[in-house]
C-alpha positions, -999 to +999 in steps of 0.1 A: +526+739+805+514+733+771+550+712+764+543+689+795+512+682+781+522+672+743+547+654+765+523+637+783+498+630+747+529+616+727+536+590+765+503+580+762+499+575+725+535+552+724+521+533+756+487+525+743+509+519+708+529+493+730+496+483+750+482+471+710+512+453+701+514+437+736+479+421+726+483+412+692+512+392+702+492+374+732+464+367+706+492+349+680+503+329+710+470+319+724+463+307+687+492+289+683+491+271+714+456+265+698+470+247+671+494+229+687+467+211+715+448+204+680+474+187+664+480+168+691+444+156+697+445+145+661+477+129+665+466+111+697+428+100+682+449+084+655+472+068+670+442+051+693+426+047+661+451+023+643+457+005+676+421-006+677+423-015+637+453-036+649+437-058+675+404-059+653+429-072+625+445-093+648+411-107+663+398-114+631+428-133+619+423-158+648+383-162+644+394-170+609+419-196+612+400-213+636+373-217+618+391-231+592+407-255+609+375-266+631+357-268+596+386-290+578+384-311+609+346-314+606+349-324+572+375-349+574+360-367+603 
């Protein structure tokens, strides 16, 4: 009786063992996958980011130029 019991203590001690590795391993994944959506976010924001630096770029280098060429026209008239 007393053997089935020990038996039954050292089950229960290697599943809950089992049971804590179980969930430290779930916790390291959840975090990475945490990371990884992060870095992608980032990635994504500045990507978007330069894009709209680009057409502001763009935008401003025609506003300029015509400008310039409506003033020289101005001032040769």
């Amino acid at each position: 009786m007393e053997q089935g019991i020990d038996q039954f203590e050292v089950a229960f001690e290697q599943e809950a063992a089992l049971e804590r590795q179980r969930r430290a391993q779930l916790r390291q994944r959840a975090a990475a996958r945490s990371r990884a959506r992060e870095i992608q976010s980032t990635e994504k924001r500045g990507t978007v980011g330069f894009g709209l630096l680009l057409v502001a770029l763009t935008l401003t280098v025609v506003v300029v130029t015509v400008v310039m060429f409506e003033t020289l026209a101005w001032l040769m008239a």
